[in-house]
TORMARTI-814613 format. One record per residue (C-alpha): x, y, z. Coordinates in steps of 0.25 Angstrom, whole numbers, plus 2048, in hexadecimal, padded with zeros to 3 digits. Last residue first. Example, Ala and Ser with C-alpha at 12.3 -4.5 7.8 and 13.67 -1.06 7.14 Angstrom:
2
8377FC81D
8317EE81F
This chain:
587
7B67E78DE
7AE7DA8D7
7B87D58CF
7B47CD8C2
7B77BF8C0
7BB7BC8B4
7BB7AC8B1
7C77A68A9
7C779A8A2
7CF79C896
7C279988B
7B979F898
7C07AB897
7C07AC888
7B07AA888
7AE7B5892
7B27BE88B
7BF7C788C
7C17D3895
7CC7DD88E
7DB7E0893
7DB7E7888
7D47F4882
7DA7F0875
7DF800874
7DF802883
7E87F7886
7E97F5895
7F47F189F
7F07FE8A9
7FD8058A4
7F8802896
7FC7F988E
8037FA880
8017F8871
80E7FA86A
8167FC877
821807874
81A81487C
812809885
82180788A
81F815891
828822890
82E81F882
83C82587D
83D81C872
847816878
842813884
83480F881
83B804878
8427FF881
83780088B
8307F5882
83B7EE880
83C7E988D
8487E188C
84A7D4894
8587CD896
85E7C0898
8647B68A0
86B7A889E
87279C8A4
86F79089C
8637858A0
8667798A3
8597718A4
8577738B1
8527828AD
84877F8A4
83F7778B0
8417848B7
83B78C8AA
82E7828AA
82D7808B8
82B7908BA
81F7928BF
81A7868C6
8287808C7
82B78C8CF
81F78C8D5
82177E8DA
8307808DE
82D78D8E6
82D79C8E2
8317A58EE
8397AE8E6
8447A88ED
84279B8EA
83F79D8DC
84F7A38DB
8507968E1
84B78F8D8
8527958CC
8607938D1
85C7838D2
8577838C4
86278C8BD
8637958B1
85E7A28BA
85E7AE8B0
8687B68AE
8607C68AF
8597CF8A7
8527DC8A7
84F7E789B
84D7F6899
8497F98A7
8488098A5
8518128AD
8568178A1
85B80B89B
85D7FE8A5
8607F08A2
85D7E68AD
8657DA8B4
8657CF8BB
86E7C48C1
8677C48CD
86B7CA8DC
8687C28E8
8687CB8F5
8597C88F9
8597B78F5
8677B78FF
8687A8902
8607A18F8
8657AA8ED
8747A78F4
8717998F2
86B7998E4
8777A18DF
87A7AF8DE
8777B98D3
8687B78D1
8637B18C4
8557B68BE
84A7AC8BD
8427B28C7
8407BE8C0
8457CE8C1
8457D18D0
8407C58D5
8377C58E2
83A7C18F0
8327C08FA
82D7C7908
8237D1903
82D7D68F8
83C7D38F6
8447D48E8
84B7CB8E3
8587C78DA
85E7D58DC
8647DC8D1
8727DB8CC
8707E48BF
86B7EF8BA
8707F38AC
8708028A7
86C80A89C
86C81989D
86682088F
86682E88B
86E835896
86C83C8A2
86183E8AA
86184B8B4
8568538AE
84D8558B9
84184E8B3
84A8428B0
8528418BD
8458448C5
83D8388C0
84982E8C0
84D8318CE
83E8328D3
83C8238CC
84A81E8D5
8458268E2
8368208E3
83B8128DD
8468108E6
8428168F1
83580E8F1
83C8018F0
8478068FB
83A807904
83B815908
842823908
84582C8FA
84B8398F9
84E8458EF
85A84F8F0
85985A8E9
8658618E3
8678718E0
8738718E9
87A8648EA
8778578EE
88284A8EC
8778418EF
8808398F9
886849901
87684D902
872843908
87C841912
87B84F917
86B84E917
870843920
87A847929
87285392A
86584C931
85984C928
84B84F92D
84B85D92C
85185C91D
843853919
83B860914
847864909
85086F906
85F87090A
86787D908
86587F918
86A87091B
878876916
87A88390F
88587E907
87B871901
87187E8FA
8658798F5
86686A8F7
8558668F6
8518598FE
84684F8FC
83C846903
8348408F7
8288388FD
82182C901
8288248F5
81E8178F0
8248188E1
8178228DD
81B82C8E8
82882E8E2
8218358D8
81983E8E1
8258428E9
82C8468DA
81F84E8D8
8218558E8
82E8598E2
82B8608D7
81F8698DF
82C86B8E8
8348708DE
84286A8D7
84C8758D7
85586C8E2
8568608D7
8628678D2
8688598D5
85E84F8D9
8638478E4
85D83A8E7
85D8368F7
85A8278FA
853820908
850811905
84A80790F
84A7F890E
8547F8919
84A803921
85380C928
85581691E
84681391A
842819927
84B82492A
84682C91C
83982C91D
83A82D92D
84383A92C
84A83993B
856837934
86082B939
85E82092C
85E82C922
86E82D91F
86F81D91D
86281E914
86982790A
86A8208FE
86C82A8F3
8638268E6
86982B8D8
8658368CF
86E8368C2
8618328B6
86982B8AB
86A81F8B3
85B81B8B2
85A8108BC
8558028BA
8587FB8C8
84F8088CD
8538128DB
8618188D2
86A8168DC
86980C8E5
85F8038DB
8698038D0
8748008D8
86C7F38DE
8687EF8D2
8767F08CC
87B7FA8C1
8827F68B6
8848028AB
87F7FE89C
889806893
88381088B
878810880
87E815873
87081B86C
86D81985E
85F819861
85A80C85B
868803857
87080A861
86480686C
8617F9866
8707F5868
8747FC875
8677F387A
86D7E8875
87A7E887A
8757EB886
86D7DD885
8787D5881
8817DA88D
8777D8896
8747CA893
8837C8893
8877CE89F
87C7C78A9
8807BA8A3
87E7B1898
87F7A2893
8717A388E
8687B1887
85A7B788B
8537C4883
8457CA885
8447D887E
8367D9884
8297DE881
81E7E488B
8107DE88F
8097E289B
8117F189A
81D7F98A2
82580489F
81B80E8A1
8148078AD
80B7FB8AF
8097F28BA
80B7E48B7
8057D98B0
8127D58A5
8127D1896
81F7CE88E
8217CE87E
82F7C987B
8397CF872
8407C2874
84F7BD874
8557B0877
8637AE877
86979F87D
85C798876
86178B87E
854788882
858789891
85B79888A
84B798886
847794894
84D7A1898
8457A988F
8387A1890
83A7A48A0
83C7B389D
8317B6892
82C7C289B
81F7C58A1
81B7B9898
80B7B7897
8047B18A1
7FC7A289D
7F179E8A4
7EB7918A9
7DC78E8AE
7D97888A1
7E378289A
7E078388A
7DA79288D
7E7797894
7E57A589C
7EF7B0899
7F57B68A4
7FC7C28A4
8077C08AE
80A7C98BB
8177CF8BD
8257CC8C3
8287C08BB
8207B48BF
81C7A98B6
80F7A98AE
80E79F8A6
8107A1895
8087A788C
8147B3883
81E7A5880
82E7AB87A
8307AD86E
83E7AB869
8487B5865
8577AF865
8647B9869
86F7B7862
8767C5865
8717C8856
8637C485A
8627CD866
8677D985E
85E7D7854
8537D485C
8557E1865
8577EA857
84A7E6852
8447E885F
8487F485F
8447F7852
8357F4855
8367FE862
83B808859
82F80784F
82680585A
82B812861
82C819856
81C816852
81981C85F
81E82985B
81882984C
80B828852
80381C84C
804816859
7FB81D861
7F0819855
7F380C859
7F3810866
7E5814868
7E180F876
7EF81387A
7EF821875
7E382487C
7E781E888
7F7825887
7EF832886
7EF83A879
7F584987A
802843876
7FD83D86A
800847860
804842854
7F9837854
7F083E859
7E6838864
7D7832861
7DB82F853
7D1836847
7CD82A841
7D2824836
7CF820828
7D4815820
7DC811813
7DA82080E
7E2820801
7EA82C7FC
7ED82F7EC
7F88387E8
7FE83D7F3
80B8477F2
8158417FC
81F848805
82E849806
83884F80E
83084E81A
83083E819
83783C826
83284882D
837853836
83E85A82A
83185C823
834862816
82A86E814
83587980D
83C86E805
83186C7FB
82C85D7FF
8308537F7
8268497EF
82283A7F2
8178387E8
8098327EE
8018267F0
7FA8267FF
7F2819806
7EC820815
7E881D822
7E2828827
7E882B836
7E583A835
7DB83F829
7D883B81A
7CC844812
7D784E80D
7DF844808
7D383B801
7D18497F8
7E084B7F5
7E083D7F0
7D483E7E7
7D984D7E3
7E984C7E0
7EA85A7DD
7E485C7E9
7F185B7F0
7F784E7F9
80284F800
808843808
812846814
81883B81A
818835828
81E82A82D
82481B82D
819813834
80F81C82B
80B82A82A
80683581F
804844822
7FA849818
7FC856812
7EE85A80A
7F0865801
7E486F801
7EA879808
7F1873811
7E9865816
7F185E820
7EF84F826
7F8848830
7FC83A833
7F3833827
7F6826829
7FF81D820
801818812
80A81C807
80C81C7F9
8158207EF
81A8287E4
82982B7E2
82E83A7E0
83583C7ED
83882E7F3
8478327F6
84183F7FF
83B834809
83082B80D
831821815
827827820
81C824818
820817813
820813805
81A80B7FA
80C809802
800800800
């Protein structure tokens, strides 16, 4: 139906007659010669038509936005006083000779160029018209190449793609499964894959050695910008490997698709513990390009008759940390109580903060509420760890470490952006040495997954279950979670008792995992691997503030789709087919 491509076009073509199909971006009449701004996947060109040509002049006039339309015309240049710099085909444009409506459309319920003004809703329920705008086709167009690249690359390190189940049984992975109920087994129900890790190992028991997936994962959780019920992954697993290799093929392959797509020379990948990571920067996935660190302090705060701060300085699982802003002293009260607020939504009671006007003049060139509870030893102390000087504001955090953590660590990010004080383009980084488990109402949980290997052996995990580190690891890039991995457990007995401590026993363990423990006794090669989330990949580089921004058709944060109107009540008929009775709550 078409010889070229709108968005193809070019001086070169100048004199040749074609034809072209697209949708009618824009329409203008100047004095009686119809200008219509034709777009498809590639962009826009210009077609003229003039009423010389009256039965294709006449069907121009009638069309309006979003017609679809068949168009035949001769590719001529423009005088050089109306080139269009700005566009790809602005050189040229094309004189229309006949014009075809191949279907009508309504006026769209948001502007297609202007779609700010729309609501996310609106533009949600609508998105196929939300992705016709040349902005949201970018990102699809880049995320396409990106995956491009990342099987290229993969495939030329040796790496196999296989396909790995979508129903399977619902193991546990840190989220809730979406169950699918069997027909053909009634009563039984399948979950689909929160992740494709237990095929993936079983894989390398195959022999596969390299097995690469760009694999489709779907997790129950509560939703936030980078999160949604089904997301994709870069999914990768290799034998006869350690930490340093996994990590090694997958920098290299994130330096590749970066060079390759933005023609941009990542930095070396710093190390920095789990333990570091959280010490300093409050998060195992910091953004290093923001400079702000967290100051203990606890030990100067354990005597002070300030509550707020005494009590989590005494408290082992307590936290008391200082944060210097520097030339934060300008900031005003109103600004303060917002960042008070925003601590708020991490569980912080408040924002206890001091201002360092003048550090000559002594407590006098000090400013803040808390100073009359403070003894000089430590407001001296305070101010010599966080290296105040004048025109600095010194921020504060006191309770459960967790809180701390979280409160401080997002209020650093939050004010080293709006203040200025990033540095850089791109800060990746690799945490590493993280703990095993993590502690909650009297047991133990895994960290990652309960098939990742700790760093001591199984009497030393028996032993000291709270201390154990685990050969994992996680790649960070702006203080977003690019990807997470670890070396997998190769080794029945290891295996067991890792389940022991999570407080999984034989029974369950062979309920649950029979099929990958059965796998194991059958001499399984040491290995590890690495999981991509390509969706915030692509967010990233494309300079997207929510993964819904690079997710064809995407949830919303309530898990819904307001274009299919899904999750939907089904009849009554399909429930019986699978066995399954609806019983409607009564509150």
């Amino acid at each position: 139906m078409r010889s070229h491509y709108c968005g193809d076009l070019r001086a070169s073509h100048d004199g040749e007659t074609v034809r072209l199909c697209g949708w009618v971006h824009r329409r203008r009449d100047h004095g009686g010669v119809i200008f219509l701004d034709v777009r498809d996947r590639t962009g826009l060109v210009q077609v003229v038509f003039d009423p010389d040509t009256e039965d294709a002049f006449a069907l121009a006039d009638k069309v309006r936005g979003e017609y679809v339309l068949q168009l035949e015309g001769r590719v001529r240049l423009r005088d050089e006083a109306v080139r269009n710099p700005r566009m790809a085909t602005g050189d040229i444009e094309v004189l229309g000779k006949s014009v075809t409506i191949l279907n009508e459309a309504q006026t769209p319920p948001f502007e297609l160029d202007e779609y700010s003004a729309a609501g996310e809703e609106v533009r949600l329920k609508y998105r196929y018209l939300d992705l016709r705008r040349p902005e949201a086709l970018k990102r699809f167009q880049f995320r396409s190449r990106l995956t491009h690249a990342v099987r290229a690359h993969l495939e030329g390190q040796g790496f196999m793609d296989v396909e790995t189940p979508i129903l399977t049984r619902a193991t546990p992975e840190g989220a809730r499964d979406y169950l699918v109920p069997s027909r053909t087994h009634a009563g039984s129900f399948f979950a689909l894959p929160q992740s494709p890790q237990l095929f993936k190992q079983l894989l390398m028991v195959a022999g596969f050695d390299r097995y690469y997936q760009i694999a489709k994962c779907f997790r129950d959780e509560d939703l936030r910008a980078d999160r949604q019920p089904e997301f994709t992954q870069i999914d990768l697993e290799a034998s006869f490997v350690e930490e340093d290799d996994i990590m090694a093929i997958t920098e290299a392959m994130v330096k590749s698709v970066f060079k390759d797509m933005l023609e941009v020379d990542l930095p070396e990948f710093p190390r920095m513990t789990y333990e570091e990571a959280m010490r300093r920067y409050g998060s195992d996935k910091p953004d290093l390009r923001v400079p702000l660190e967290l100051i203990d302090v606890a030990d100067l705060m354990d005597g002070v008759e300030f509550k707020v701060f005494a009590g989590p300085a005494k408290d082992p699982k307590g936290r008391v940390v200082a944060m210097n802003v520097p030339g934060g002293g300008d900031l005003s009260r109103k600004e303060i109580d917002e960042y008070t607020k925003f601590v708020g939504i991490y569980g912080a009671k408040g924002l206890a903060y001091i201002k360092v006007n003048d550090l000559a003049a002594g407590a006098e060139g000090l400013q803040s509420p808390i100073l009359k509870f403070l003894t000089e030893e430590a407001i001296q102390g305070i101010l010599a760890r966080t290296g105040a000087a004048d025109g600095d504001l010194i921020f504060f955090g006191a309770d459960k470490a967790k809180i701390v953590n979280e409160a401080i660590g997002a209020l650093r990010v939050k004010v080293g952006h709006e203040r200025g004080l990033a540095k850089g383009d791109w800060a990746p980084l690799w945490v590493v040495d993280f703990p095993m488990f993590e502690e909650e109402d009297g047991r133990y949980y895994a960290l990652h997954h309960p098939f990742t290997m700790p760093k001591c052996d199984p009497e030393e995990l028996k032993s000291n279950p709270e201390g154990a580190l685990s050969r994992a690891y996680d790649m960070v890039l702006n203080g977003t979670e690019l990807g997470g991995g670890s070396i997998r457990i190769h080794r029945p007995e290891m295996q067991r008792v890792v389940f022991e401590a999570l407080g999984i026993g034989d029974q369950e363990a062979e309920e649950k995992f029979g099929f990958l423990l059965d796998g194991l006794k059958y001499g399984a090669p040491p290995h590890g691997g690495l999981a991509f989330g390509l969706d915030r990949m692509v967010m990233l580089m494309t300079g997207g503030d929510s993964i819904r921004d690079v997710i064809a058709f995407p949830k919303t944060q309530t898990a819904a789709c307001l274009m299919t109107d899904a999750p939907s009540p089904v009849d009554n008929q399909q429930l019986r087919e699978v066995g399954i009775q609806v019983r409607k709550d009564d509150k």
